[in-house]
C-alpha positions in Angstrom: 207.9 68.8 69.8 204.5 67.8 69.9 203.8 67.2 66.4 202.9 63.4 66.2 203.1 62.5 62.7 203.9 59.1 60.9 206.9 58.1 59.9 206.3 57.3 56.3 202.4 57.7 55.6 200.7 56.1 53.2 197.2 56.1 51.5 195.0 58.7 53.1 197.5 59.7 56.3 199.6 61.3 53.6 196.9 64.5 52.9 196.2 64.3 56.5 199.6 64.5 57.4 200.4 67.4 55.4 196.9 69.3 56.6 198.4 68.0 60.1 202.0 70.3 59.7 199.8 73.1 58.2 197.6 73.1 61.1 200.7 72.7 63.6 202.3 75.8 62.2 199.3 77.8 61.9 197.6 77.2 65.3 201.0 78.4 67.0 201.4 81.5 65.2 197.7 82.2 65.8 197.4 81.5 69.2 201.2 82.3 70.2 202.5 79.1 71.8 206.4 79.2 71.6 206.6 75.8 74.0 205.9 73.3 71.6 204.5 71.0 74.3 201.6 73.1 75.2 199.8 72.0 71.5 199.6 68.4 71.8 199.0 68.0 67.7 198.5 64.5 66.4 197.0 62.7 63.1 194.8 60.2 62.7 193.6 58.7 65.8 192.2 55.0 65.6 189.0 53.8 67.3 189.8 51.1 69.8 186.3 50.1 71.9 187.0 49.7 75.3 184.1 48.3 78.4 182.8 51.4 77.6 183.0 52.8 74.2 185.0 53.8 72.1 188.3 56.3 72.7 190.6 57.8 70.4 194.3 56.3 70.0 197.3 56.9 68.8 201.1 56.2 68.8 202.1 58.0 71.9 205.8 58.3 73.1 206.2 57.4 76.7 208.7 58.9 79.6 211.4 56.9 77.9 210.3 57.8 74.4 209.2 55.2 73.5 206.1 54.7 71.2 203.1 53.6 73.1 199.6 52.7 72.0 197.6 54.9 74.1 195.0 57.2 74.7 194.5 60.6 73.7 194.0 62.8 76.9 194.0 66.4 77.8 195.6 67.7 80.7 194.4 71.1 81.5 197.7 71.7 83.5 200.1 71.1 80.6 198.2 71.4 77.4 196.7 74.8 76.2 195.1 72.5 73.2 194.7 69.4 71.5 193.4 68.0 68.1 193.3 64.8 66.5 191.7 63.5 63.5 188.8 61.3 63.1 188.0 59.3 59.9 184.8 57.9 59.0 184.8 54.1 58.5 183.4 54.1 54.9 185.2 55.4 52.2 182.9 56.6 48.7 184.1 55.8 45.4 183.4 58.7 43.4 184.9 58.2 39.7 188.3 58.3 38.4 190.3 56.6 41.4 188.8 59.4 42.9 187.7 58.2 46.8 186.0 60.7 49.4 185.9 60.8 53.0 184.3 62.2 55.5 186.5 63.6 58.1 186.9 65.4 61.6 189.3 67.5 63.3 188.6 67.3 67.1 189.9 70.3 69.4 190.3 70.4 73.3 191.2 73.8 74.4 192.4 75.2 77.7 190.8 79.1 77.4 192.4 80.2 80.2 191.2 82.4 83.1 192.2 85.7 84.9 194.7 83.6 87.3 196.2 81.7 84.7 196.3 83.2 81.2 196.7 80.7 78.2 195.6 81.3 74.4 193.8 84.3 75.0 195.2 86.9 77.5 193.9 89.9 76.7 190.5 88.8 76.7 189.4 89.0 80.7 185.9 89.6 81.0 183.8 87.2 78.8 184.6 83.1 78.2 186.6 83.6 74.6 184.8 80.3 73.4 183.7 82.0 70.0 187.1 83.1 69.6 189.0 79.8 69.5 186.2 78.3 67.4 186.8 81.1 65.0 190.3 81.2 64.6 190.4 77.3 63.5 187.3 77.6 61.3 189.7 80.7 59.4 192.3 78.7 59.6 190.1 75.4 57.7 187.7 77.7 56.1 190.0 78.1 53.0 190.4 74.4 50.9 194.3 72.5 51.5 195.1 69.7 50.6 192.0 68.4 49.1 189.9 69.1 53.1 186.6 70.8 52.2 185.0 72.4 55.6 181.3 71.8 55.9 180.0 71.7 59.4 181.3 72.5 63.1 179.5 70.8 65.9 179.9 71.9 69.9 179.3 70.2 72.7 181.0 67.2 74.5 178.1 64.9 73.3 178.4 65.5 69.5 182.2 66.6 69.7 182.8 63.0 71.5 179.7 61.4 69.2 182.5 58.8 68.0 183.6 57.8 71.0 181.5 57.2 73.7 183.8 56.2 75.6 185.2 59.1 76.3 182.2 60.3 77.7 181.0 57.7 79.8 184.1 57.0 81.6 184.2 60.3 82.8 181.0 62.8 82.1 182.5 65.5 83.6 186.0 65.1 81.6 185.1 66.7 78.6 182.4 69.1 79.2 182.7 72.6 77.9 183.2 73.9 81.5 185.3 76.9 81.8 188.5 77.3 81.1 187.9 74.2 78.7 186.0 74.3 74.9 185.7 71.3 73.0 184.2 71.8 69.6 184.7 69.7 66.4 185.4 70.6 62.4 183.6 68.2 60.1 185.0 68.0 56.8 185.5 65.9 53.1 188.5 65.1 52.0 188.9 64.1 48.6 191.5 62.6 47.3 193.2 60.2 43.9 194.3 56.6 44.5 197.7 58.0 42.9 198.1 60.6 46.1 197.8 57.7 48.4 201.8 56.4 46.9 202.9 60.5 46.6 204.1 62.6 49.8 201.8 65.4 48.9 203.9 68.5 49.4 203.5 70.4 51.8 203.5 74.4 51.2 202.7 76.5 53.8 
C-alpha cells in the first residue's frame, strides 16, 4: 500500500505517525480511493538542499522494493494525491517536558477533469479546488493526537515556502494549474518527552 510509515518511530515521528494512519484512513473513505497506490501517503519528510534548494525526502521503496532515499514527487498519471509532513527546525520548550512544534501537512492533488475523473466525479462544471481544501481541513479541524490546526496557505510559492527547490527546478511543476491543487495545513503539535518512548495509540 502506499502508507509510508517508520518502522519503529521514535520521539516526535510517533504522534506523527499515528495522525499519519488516521489521515490515511480518512482521506480514502472521504475521497473514495479503493487502489491504495493512487494516495501516495508518507510521514515526515527531511530537508535535503540540493543546487537549488531545498526538496522534500523520504525513505522511498524502489522497483525492487527496496528503500531508497529519494524525492517526493507527484505524478499526475498515477497519483490522485499526495501529502507529506514538514517539521519546523526549532522545537519550544514549553514547561513540564512539554515541547511544541510547529508543523505542516503538504497536499498535491490530481482534481480530475471531464475526460479523466479522479476524487471528484460528480463535480463537472467548476475546478472543485475548495472542495479538496475543505474536506482535509474537516478532516484536521477537530484536535488528534496532540495536532492543533491554525492556518492553511495556497499557492505553489507558500505551499513549497520550505523548499525552494522544488520550485525552482521546475516552476511550472507545482503550480495550481488545473487538474492539480496544491495547498498546505499549518499546525502545532504538542507533545510530553514521555510520548516520545510510548507508541501513542492509535484509535480511529
Amino acid at each position: 500500500m502506499a502508507l509510508y510509515t517508520r518502522s519503529a518511530p521514535v520521539g516526535i515521528d510517533i504522534p506523527i505517525a499515528a495522525f499519519q494512519q488516521f489521515l490515511y484512513s480518512q482521506v480514502k473513505l472521504a475521497w473514495n480511493i479503493s487502489d491504495d497506490f493512487k494516495y501516495a501517503c508518507y510521514d515526515r519528510a527531511y530537508r535535503d538542499l540540493i543546487d537549488k534548494g531545498y526538496v522534500p525526502r523520504s525513505m522511498i521503496p524502489n522497483s525492487q522494493g527496496v528503500l531508497e532515499y529519494a524525492t517526493i514527487n507527484f505524478d499526475p498519471e498515477t497519483n490522485w494525491a499526495v501529502s507529506f509532513f514538514s517539521v519546523a527546525d526549532q522545537t519550544k520548550i514549553i514547561m513540564n517536558r512539554t515541547s511544541s512544534s510547529q508543523m505542516a501537512l503538504i497536499f498535491g492533488v490530481n482534481l480530475g477533469t471531464a475526460d479523466h475523473p479522479t476524487i471528484k466525479p460528480t463535480v463537472l462544471d467548476h475546478r472543485p479546488d475548495e472542495e479538496v481544501r475543505n474536506d482535509i481541513e474537516r478532516i484536521c479541524y477537530t484536535p488528534r493526537f496532540d495536532f492543533q490546526i491554525n492556518s492553511i496557505d495556497t499557492g505553489y510559492e507558500y505551499v513549497f515556502r520550505d523548499y525552494k527547490g522544488m520550485i525552482d527546478r521546475d516552476k511550472t511543476q507545482y503550480r495550481d494549474w488545473q487538474p492539480l491543487r496544491v495547498f498546505r495545513i499549518n499546525m502545532e503539535l504538542q507533545y510530553a518527552l514521555e510520548d516520545c518512548y510510548q507508541p501513542v495509540q492509535n484509535s480511529f
